[in-house]
N, C-alpha and C positions, 0 to 999 in steps of 0.2 A: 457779074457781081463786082462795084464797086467801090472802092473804102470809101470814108470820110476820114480827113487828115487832120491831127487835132495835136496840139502842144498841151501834154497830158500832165498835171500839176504834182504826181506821184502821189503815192498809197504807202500808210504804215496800217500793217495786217499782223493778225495773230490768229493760225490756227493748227491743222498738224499735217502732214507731209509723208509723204513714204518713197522709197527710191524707184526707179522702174527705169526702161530701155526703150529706143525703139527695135531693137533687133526680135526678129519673130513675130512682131507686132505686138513686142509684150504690153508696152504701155497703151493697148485697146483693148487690153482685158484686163487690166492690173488697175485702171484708171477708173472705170466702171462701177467696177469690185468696191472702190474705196468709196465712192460716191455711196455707194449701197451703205459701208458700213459706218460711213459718215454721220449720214442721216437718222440713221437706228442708233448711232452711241454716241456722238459727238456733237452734231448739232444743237442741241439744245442746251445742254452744259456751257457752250460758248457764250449763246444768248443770253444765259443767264447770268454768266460771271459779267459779259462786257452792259447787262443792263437794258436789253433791247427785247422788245418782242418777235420783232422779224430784221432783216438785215439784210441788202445785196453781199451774196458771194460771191468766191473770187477762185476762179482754179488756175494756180501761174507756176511756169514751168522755170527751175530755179536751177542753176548751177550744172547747166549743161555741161557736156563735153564734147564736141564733134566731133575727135576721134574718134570714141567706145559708141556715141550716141546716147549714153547715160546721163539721166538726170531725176530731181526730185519736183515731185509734185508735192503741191500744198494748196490747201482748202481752207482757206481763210476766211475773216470778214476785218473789216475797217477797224481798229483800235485806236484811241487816239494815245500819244507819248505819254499820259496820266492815268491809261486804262488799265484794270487789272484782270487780266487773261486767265483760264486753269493755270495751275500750276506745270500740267504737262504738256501743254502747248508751247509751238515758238513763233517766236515772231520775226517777219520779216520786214521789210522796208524794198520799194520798187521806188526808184527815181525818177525826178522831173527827167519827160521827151516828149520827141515827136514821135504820134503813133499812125499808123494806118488801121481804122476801125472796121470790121466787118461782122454785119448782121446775116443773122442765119436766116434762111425762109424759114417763111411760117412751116409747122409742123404740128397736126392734130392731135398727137399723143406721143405717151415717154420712149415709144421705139421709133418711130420718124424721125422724133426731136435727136438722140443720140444718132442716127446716119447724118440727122441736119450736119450736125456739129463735126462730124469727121469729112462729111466730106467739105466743108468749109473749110476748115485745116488743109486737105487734099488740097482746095483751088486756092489758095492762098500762097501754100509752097511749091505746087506742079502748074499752076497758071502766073497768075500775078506779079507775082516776086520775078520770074525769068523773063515776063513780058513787060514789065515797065521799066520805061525807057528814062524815068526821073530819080526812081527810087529801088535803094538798096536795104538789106535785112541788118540793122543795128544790135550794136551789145548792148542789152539788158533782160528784162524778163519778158518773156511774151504773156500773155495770162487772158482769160476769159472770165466775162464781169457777167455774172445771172441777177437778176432784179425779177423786180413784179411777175416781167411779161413772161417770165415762166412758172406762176405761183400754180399749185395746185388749184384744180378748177377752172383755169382757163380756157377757152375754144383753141385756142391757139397757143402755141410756147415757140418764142425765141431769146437770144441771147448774141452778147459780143466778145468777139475775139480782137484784141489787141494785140498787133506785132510791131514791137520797136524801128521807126526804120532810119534813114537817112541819105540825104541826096548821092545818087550814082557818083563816084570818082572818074 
């Protein structure tokens, strides 16, 4: 599995966040979870305040720490600097980079599709990232962009994982 390398123009997003770890594997149950209650309570409300009927999301993992391994996840969608979000949403902002993009295989339904996605992450950080010999893991936000190809009703559902990176020292 190989990225596509792209100089990525950044994302101003508003949506809501919650804190989570990797230690225990929490954040692959925590992450899940919020997906679930996203969808049932938050979704739509977004859509509506920012104006839209549908919208590519976004899941970007925010203000890491690689000491603790703690960090926030947020579930956003595009806002533009004029748009007005819930009131209890936040927004963030991801900055112009270069990114290494990687698409999930295809996956027939919503339990494939989540192994798709983790273990993309798996080969990304336990393959990829050690094995190339050009490119290194950059500061900024890593984040995963869902659109269409995962709409309800699909044959198929995939998505992209975007990791910040930057030429080997």
């Amino acid at each position: 599995m190989e990225p596509v390398i792209i100089n990525h123009p950044g994302l101003s997003l508003a949506g809501y966040s919650i804190p989570t770890r990797l230690e225990n594997g929490d954040n692959l149950r925590q992450i899940p979870a919020f997906w679930d209650d996203y969808a049932k309570r938050l979704r739509q409300p977004l859509l509506d305040a920012l104006g839209k009927p549908h919208a590519p999301e976004y899941g970007v993992t925010c203000d890491f720490n690689p000491e603790t391994g703690a960090f926030r996840y947020l579930i956003a969608m595009e806002c533009p600097a004029d748009g007005t979000p819930p009131p209890d949403s936040e927004r963030r902002n991801v900055a112009p980079a270069k990114y290494a993009v990687f698409t999930t295989p295809p996956a027939a339904d919503p339990a494939s599709f989540g192994d798709a996605i983790v273990a993309t992450w798996q080969h990304i950080y336990q393959n990829w990232l050690p094995a190339s010999a050009k490119w290194e893991h950059a500061a900024g936000a890593s984040f995963e962009r869902y659109d269409g190809r995962c709409a309800p009703g699909r044959d198929t559902l995939q998505m992209d994982i975007y990791i910040p990176i930057q030429p080997k020292r």
